[in-house]
C-alpha positions in Angstrom: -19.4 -7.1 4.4 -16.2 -4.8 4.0 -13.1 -6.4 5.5 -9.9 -4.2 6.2 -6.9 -6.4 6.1 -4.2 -4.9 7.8 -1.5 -6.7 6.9 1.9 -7.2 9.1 3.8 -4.2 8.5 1.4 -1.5 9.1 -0.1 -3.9 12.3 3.6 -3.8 13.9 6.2 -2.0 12.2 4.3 1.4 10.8 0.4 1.2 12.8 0.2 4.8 11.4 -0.6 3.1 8.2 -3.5 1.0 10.0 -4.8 4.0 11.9 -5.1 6.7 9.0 -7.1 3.5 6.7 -9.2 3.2 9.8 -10.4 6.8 9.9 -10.7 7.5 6.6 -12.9 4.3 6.2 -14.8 5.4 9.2 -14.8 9.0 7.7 -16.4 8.0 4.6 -19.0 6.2 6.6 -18.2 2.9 6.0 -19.8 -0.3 7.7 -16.2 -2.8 8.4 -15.0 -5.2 10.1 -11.1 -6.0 11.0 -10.2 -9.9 11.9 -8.1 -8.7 14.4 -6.2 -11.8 16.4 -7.6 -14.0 13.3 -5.7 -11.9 10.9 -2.4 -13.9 10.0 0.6 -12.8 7.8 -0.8 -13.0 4.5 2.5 -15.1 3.5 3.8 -12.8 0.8 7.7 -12.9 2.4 7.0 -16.3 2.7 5.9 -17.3 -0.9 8.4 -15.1 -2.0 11.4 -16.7 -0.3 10.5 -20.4 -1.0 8.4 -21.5 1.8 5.9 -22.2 0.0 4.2 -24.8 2.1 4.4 -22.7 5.0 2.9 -20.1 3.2 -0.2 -22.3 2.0 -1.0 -22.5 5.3 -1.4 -19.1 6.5 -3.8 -18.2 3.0 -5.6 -21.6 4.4 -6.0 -19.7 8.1 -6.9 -16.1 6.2 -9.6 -17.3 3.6 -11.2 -19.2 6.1 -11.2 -16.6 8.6 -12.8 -14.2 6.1 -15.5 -16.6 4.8 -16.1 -16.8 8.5 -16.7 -12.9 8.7 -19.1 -13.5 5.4 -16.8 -11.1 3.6 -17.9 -9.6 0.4 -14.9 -7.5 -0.2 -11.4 -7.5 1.4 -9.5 -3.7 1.0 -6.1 -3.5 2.2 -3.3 -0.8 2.0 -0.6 -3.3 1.3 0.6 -3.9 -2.0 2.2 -7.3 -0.9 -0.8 -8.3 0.3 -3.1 -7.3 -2.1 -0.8 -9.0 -4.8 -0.9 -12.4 -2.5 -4.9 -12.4 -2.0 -5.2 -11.4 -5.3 -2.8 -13.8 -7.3 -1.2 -16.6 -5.0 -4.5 -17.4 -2.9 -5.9 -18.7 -6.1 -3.2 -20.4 -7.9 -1.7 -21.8 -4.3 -5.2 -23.1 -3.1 -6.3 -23.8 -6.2 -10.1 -22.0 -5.9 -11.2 -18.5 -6.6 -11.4 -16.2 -3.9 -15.1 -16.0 -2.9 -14.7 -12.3 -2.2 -13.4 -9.0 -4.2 -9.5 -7.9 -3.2 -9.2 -3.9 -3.9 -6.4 -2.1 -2.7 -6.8 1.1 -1.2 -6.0 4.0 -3.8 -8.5 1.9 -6.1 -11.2 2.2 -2.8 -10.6 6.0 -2.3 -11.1 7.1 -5.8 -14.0 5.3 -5.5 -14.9 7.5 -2.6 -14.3 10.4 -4.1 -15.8 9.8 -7.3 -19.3 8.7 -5.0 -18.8 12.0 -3.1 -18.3 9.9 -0.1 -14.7 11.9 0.8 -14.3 15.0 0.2 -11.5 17.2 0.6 -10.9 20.8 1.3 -9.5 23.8 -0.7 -6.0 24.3 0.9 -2.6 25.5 -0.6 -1.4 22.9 -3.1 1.1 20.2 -1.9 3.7 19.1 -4.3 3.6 15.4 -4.4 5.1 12.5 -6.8 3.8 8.6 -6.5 6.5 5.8 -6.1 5.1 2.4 -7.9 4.9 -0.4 -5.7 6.4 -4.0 -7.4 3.3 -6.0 -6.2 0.8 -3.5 -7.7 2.4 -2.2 -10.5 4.7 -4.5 -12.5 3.0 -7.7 -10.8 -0.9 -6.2 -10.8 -0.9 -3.2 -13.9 -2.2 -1.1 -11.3 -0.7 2.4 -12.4 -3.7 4.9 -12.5 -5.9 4.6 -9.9 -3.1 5.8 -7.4 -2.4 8.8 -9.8 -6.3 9.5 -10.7 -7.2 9.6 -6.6 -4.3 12.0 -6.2 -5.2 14.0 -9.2 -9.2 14.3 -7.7 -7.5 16.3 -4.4 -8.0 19.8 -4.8 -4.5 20.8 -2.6 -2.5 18.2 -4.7 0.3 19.5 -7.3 1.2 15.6 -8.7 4.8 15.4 -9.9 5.7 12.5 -12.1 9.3 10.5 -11.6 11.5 10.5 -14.8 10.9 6.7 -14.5 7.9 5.2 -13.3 4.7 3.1 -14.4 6.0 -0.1 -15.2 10.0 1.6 -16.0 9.9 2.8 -12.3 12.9 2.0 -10.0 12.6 -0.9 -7.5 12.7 0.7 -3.8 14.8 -2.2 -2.3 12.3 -3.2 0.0 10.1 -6.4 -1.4 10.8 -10.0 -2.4 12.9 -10.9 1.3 15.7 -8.6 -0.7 16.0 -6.2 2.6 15.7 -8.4 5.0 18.8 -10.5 3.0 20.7 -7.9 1.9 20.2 -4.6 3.8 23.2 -3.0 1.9 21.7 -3.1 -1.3 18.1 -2.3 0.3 19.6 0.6 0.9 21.4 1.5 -2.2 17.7 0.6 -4.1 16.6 3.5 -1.7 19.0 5.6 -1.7 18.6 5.8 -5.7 14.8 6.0 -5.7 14.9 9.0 -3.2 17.1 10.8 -5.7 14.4 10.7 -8.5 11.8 11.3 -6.7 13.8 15.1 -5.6 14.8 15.6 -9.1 10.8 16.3 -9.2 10.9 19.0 -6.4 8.1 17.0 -4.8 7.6 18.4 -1.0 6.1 15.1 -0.6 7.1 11.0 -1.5 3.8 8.9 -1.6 3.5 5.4 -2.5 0.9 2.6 -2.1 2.8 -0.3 0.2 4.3 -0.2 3.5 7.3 -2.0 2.8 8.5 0.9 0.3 7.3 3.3 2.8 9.3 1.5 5.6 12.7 1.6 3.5 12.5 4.7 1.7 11.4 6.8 5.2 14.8 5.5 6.7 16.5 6.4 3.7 15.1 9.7 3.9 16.3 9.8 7.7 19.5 8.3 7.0 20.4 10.8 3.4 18.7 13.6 5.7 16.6 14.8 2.5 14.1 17.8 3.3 11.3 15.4 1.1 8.7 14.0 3.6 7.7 10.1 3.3 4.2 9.4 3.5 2.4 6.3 3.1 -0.9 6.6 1.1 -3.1 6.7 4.3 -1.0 8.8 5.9 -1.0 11.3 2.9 -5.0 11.4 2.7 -5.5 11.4 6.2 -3.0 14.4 6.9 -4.9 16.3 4.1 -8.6 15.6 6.0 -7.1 16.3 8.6 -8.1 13.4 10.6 
């Protein structure tokens, strides 16, 4: 059994996250199930900012809640999350996950390459990829985003100056904005500056959290480049 795990910030803070992974699962014709009320945070900010014990106890609560849905395979489109289910889970509760964590660019290539999505011919959308922390420095996760991106017809992928594992933190992750919105901000404010030097029409990048700070510094810098979340991106272009 597919799970989709939400995770906190695209449940509260950007559901436009949650709702484009929902069609596009639903478009490819996927069977899923969401743990809904049963979902708690997945502990990342927690772990991350030294409460650790707390944070035992929420993977506790979520393994046991997915075992309980007989889950097979876990997707989620956050890279905190996926980096928590993937890496602390084990270490923290000291047993391998009993189900396969995949995050979602690694799912939609998947798709594509199964001919389960397909997109249309369209006029080509200039696009660069920001790399997540959790996925890319903490993971290795650096092609999957860029080989999904690269299978859409419409898409004209831009690369960074620096990226892959020499890309530029966004400010967002680690309790870092939440502590210190100032340099949150800064980190943003930088990022957003590389990713124009490209001429991109459009930011991408695989993790709420970056999505959630680099969209306000777009708002605040009032930059013409539009911030899209992965889901977002994919489901604008299906036009779901």
């Amino acid at each position: 059994m597919l799970v989709y795990f939400a995770g906190c910030m695209a449940t509260y803070r950007l559901p436009s996250i949650a709702e484009a992974t929902i069609k596009i699962l639903k478009h490819a014709g996927l069977d899923f199930k969401m743990l809904g009320e049963d979902e708690w945070c997945c502990g990342s900010v927690t772990f991350r900012t030294g409460f650790v014990d707390d944070g035992k106890v929420m993977a506790r609560h979520n393994v046991d809640a997915l075992k309980a849905m007989s889950a097979t395979r876990v997707v989620t489109a956050c890279a905190g999350c996926f980096r928590t289910l993937s890496m602390d889970y084990p270490e923290l509760l000291g047993e391998e996950m009993p189900f396969e964590i995949i995050h979602f660019p690694s799912l939609l290539k998947e798709l594509i390459e199964e001919g389960k999505i397909k997109f249309p011919e369209g006029e080509k959308i200039s696009v660069t990829y920001h790399d997540p922390c959790h996925i890319g420095r903490h993971m290795g996760i650096y092609d999957d985003p860029r080989e999904a991106l690269e299978a859409i017809p419409q898409v004209d992928r831009r690369e960074m100056h620096k990226s892959h594992g020499n890309a530029s933190c966004c400010g967002a992750g680690g309790g870092v904005r939440s502590t210190n919105r100032d340099l949150a901000r800064g980190a943003a404010e930088i990022r957003l500056k590389e990713a124009e030097e490209t001429g991109a029409e459009v930011l991408t990048t695989a993790c709420p959290f970056c999505t959630f700070n680099l969209r306000e510094g777009v708002e605040r810098s009032g930059s013409k480049i539009e911030m899209l979340d992965f889901p977002e991106f994919v489901a604008k272009l299906l036009d779901l």
